[in-house]
C-alpha positions as CSV (number, residue, x, y, z in Angstrom):
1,X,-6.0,34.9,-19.3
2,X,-5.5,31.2,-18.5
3,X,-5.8,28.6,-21.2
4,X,-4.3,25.7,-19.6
5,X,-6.4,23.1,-18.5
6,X,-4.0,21.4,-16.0
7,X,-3.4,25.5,-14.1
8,X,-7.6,25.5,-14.1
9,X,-7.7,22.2,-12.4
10,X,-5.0,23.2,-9.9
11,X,-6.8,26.2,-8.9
12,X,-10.2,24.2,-8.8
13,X,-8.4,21.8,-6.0
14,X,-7.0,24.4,-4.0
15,X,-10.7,25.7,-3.7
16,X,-12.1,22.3,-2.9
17,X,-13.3,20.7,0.4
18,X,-13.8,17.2,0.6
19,X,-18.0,16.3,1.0
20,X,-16.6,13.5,3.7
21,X,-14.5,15.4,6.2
22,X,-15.2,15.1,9.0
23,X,-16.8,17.6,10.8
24,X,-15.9,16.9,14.7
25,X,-19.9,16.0,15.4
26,X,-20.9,13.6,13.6
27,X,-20.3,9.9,15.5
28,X,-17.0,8.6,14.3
29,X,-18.7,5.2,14.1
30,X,-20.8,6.4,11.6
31,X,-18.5,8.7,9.5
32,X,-16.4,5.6,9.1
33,X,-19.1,3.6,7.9
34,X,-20.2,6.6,5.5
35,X,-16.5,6.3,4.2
36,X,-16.2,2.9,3.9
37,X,-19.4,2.8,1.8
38,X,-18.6,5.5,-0.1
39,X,-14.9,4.2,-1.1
40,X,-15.8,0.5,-1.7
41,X,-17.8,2.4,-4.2
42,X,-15.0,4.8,-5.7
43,X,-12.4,2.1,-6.1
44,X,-15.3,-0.3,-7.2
45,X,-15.0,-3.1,-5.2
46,X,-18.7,-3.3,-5.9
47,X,-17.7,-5.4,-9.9
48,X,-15.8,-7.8,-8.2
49,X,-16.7,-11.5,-7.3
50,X,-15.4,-14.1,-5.0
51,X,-13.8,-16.9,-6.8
52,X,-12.4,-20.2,-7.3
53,X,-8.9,-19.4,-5.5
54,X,-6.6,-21.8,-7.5
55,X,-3.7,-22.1,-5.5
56,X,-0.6,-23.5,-6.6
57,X,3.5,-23.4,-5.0
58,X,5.5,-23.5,-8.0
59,X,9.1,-23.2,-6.2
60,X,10.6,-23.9,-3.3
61,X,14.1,-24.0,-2.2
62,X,16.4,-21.4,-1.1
63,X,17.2,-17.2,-1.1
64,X,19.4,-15.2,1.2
65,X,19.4,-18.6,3.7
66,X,15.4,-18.5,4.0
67,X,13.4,-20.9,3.1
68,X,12.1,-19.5,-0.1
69,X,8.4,-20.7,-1.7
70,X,7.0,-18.9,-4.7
71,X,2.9,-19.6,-5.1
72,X,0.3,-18.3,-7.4
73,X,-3.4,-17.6,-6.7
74,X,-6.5,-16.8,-9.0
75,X,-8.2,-14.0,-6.9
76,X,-10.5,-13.3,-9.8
77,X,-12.1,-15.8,-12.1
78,X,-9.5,-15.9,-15.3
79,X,-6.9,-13.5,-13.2
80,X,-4.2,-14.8,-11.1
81,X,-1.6,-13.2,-9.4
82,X,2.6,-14.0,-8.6
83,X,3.9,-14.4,-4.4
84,X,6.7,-15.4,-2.9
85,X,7.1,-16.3,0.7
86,X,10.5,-15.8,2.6
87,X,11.0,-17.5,6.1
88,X,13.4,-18.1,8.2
89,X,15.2,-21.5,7.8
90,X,15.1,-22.0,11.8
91,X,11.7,-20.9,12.3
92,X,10.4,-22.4,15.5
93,X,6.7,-21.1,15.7
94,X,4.6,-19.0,14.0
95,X,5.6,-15.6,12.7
96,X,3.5,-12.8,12.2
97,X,3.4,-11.8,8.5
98,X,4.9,-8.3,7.0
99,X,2.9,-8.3,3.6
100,X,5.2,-6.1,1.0
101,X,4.3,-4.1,-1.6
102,X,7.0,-2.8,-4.5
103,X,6.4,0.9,-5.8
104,X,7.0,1.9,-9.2
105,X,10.1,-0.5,-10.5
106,X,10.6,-3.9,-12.5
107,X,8.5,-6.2,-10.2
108,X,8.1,-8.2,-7.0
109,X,12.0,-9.4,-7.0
110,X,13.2,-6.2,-6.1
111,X,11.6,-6.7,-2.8
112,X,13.1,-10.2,-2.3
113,X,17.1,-8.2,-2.7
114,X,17.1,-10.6,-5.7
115,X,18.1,-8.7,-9.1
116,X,17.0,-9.9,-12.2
117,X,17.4,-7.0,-15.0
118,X,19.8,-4.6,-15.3
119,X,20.3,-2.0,-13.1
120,X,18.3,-3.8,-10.2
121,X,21.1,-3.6,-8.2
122,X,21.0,-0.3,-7.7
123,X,17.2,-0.2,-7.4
124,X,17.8,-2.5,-4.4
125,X,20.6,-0.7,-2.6
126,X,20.0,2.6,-3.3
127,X,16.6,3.0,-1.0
128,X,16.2,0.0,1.2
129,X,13.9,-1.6,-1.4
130,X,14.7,-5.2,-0.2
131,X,11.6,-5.5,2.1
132,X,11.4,-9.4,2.4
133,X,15.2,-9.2,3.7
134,X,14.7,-6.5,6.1
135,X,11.6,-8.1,7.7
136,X,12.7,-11.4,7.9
137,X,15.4,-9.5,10.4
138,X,12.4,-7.9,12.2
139,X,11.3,-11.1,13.2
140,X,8.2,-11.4,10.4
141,X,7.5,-13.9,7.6
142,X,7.8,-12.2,4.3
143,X,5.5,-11.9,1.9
144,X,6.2,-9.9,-1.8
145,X,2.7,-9.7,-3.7
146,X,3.4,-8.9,-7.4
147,X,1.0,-6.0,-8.8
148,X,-1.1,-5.3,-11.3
149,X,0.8,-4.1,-14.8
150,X,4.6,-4.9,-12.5
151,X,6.8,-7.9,-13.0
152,X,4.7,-10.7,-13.6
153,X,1.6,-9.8,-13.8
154,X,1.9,-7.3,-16.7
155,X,5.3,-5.6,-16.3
156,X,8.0,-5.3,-18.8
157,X,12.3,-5.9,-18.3
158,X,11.9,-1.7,-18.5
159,X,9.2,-1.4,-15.9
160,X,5.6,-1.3,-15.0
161,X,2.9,-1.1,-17.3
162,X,-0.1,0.8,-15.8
163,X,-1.9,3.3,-18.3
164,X,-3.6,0.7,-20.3
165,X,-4.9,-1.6,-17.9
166,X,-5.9,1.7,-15.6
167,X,-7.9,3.0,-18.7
168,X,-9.3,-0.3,-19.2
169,X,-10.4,-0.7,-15.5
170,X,-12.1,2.8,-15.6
171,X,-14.5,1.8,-18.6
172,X,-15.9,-0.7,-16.4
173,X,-16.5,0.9,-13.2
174,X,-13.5,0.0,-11.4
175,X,-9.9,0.8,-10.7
176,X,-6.1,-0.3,-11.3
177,X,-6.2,0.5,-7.5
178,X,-9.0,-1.2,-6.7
179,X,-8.2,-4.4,-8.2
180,X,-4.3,-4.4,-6.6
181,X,-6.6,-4.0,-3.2
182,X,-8.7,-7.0,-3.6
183,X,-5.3,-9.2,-4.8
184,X,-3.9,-8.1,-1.3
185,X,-7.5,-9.3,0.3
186,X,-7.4,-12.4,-1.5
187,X,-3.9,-13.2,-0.6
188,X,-4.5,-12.9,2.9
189,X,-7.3,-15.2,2.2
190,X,-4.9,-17.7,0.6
191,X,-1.8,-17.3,3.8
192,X,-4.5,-18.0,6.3
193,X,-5.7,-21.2,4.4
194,X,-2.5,-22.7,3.6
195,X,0.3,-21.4,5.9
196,X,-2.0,-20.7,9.1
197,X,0.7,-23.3,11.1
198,X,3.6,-21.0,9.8
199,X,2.1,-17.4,10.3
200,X,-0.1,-15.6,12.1
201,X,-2.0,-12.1,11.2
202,X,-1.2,-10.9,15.1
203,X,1.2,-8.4,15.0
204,X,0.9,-8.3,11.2
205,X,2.1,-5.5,8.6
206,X,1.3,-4.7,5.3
207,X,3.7,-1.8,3.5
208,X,5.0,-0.6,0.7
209,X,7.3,2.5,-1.1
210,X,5.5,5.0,-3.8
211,X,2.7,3.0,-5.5
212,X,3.1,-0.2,-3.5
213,X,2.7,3.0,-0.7
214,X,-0.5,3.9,-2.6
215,X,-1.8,0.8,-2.9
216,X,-1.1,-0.1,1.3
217,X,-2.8,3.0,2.2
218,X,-6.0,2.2,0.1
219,X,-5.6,-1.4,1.0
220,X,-5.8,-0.3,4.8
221,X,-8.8,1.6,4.8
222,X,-11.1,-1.9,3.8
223,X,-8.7,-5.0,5.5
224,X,-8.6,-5.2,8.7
225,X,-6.8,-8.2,9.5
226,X,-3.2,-6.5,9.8
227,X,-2.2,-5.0,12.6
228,X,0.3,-2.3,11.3
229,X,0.5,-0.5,7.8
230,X,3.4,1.5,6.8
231,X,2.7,3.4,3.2
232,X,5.8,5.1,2.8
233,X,6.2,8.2,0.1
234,X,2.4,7.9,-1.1
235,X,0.4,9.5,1.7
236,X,-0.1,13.4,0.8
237,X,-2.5,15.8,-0.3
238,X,-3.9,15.0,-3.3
239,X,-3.6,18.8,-4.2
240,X,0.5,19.0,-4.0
241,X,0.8,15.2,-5.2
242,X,-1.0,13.6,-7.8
243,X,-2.7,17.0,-9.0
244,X,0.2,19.2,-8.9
245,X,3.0,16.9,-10.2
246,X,2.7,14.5,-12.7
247,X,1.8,10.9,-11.8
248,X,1.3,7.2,-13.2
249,X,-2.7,6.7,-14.2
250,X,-2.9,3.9,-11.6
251,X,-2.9,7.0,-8.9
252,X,-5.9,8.0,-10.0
253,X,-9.5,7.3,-8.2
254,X,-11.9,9.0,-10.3
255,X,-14.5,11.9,-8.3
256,X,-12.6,10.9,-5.0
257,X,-11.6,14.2,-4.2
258,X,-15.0,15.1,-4.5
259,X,-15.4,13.1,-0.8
260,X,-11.7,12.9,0.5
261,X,-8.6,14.1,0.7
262,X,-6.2,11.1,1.7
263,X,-6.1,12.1,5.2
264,X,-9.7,11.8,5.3
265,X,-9.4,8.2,4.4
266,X,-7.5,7.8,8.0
267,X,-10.8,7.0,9.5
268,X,-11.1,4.1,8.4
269,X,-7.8,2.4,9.1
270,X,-7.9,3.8,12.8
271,X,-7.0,2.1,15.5
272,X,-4.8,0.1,13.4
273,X,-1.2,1.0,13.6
274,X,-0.2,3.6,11.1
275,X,3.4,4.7,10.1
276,X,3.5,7.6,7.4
277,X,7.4,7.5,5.7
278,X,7.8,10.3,3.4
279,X,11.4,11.9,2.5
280,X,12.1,15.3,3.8
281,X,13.2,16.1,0.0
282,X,10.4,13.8,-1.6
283,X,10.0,15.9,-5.2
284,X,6.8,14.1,-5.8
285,X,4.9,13.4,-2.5
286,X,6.2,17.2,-1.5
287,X,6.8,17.2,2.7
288,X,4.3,20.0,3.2
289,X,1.3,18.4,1.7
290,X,2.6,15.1,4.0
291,X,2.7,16.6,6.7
292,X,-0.7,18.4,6.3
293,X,-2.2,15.3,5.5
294,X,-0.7,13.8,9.1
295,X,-2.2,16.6,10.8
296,X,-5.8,15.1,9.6
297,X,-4.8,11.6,10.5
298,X,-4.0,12.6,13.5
299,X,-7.4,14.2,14.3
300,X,-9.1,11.3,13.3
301,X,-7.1,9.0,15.0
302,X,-7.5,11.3,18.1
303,X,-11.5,11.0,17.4
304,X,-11.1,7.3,17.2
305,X,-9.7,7.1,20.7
306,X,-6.1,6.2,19.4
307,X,-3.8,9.7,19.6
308,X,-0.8,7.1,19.7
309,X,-1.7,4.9,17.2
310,X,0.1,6.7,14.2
311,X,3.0,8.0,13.5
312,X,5.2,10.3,10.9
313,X,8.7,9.1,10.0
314,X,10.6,11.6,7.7
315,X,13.6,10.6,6.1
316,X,16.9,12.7,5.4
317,X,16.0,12.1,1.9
318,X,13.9,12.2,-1.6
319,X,11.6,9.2,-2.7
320,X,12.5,6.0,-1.4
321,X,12.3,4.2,1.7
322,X,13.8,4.6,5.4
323,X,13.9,1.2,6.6
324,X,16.2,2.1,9.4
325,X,14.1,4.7,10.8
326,X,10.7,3.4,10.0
327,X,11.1,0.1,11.6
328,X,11.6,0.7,15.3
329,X,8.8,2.7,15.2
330,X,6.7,0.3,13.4
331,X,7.3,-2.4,15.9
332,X,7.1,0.6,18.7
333,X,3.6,1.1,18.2
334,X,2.9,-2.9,17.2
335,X,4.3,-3.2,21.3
336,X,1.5,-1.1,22.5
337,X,-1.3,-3.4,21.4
């Protein structure tokens, strides 16, 4: 006899089948639209309103030998949110912009290689969690977007701080997910308005490690204007992830697996580029339920007349980042357009 609640809902999962997967007939032009609707909805995108976009650069000078400019923007009336910008200090022309997106840590600064607590350091070195610096040596413009309840914008010297404002965001209709997707919407927003003679959105990327992983894979599925997106250990099953193995509240989309699994979701980023990194030894984002999930994405992006549009990248590793062999195929795939 069972009496635990979380075995029950294990066992309810496994016996699940999304409502919105697809079934191989249906247009794919109208599934997507289906999915698109019916997401804006989950994540509700549907409580938020355009805005005043205060925009103000607070810093500028110097980090690494790029030109370094820190700028914050209101993306909701009363809300504003913490970037900073890395470029090259010999930049000639425009770049294209790689749009990063920290997982789980102490805040933005980890992605600029620039420690500011305590064991940062290691943070930084030990999983290629300096994104800004490895894409300014791609060739991109650099982008760090603090979110929600991290660094900045809600974090604490110990870490993030996601189960209250999750909860809170639930009680109204939306979601801690939601809301870090419409910052990354309104950032954009903000680059093209005020940097549009220093970067350009062709050949753009948008990625991110864990929840920043999370939050690029949801972010992918409703913007459109990047080229590439590279979630790295975030894209699974929801069964062997978030179900199975305990996870932050800001994971958490309530009824969505009702309508998808997160493979599902795929058809709505195809034919964007899409680079899945997971780590072979991941012990939350397990490789099975990964590679499952790439199976669907696959299909999709098969269906969407774009087999070679995505990719999986698995690391010798557990839960970080693989920056040397996620890149080349990033900007593999970004050479194909």
């Amino acid at each position: 006899m069972n009496t635990q609640p979380h075995v029950h809902h294990v066992a309810l999962a496994e016996a699940l089948t999304p409502a919105l997967r697809w079934d191989g007939e249906t247009p794919i032009d109208a599934h997507r639209k289906a999915c698109t609707e019916k997401l804006t909805a989950l994540l509700g995108l549907d409580t938020f309103a355009p805005c005043d976009p205060i925009f103000e650069i607070t810093y500028e000078g110097e980090l690494h030998g790029h030109r370094h400019i820190h700028f914050t923007l209101q993306t909701e009336e009363g809300y504003f949110t913490h970037c900073d910008l890395l470029l090259p200090k010999t930049q000639t022309g425009k770049l294209p912009l790689c749009a990063t997106l920290q997982g789980h840590s102490k805040g933005a600064h980890i992605s600029l290689g620039m420690p500011k607590y305590p064991g940062d350091e290691n943070t930084i070195s030990g999983g290629d969690r300096d994104f800004c610096i490895r894409a300014v040596a791609e060739g991109f413009a650099a982008l760090a977007i603090e979110q929600r309840a991290f660094g900045q914008c809600g974090g604490t010297e110990q870490g993030p701080a996601c189960i209250r404002p999750a909860m809170e965001a639930l009680l109204m209709g939306r979601t801690l997910i939601g809301e870090r997707v419409w910052d990354v919407m309104r950032v954009v927003d903000a680059i093209e308005a005020h940097f549009g003679d220093l970067i350009t959105m062709k050949g753009s990327v948008l990625m991110g490690n864990s929840g920043g992983g999370t939050a690029t894979y949801y972010t992918a599925c409703l913007e459109h204007r990047f080229d590439g997106f590279m979630p790295s250990c975030a894209v699974c099953t929801y069964r062997d992830s978030i179900i199975a193995i305990h996870h932050c509240t800001c994971n958490y989309v309530p009824g969505i697996a009702r309508s998808f699994d997160m493979g599902d979701l795929a058809v709505m980023i195809a034919p964007k580029k899409l680079v899945v990194v997971c780590g072979k030894d991941d012990d939350i984002f397990p490789l099975h339920g990964v590679q499952e999930t790439f199976g669907i994405i696959e299909t999709l992006y098969k269906a969407s007349d774009a087999p070679d549009g995505c990719a999986l990248v698995v690391g010798d590793g557990g839960h970080r980042f693989y920056a040397d062999d996620a890149w080349p195929v990033m900007k593999g795939l970004l050479a194909k357009r």
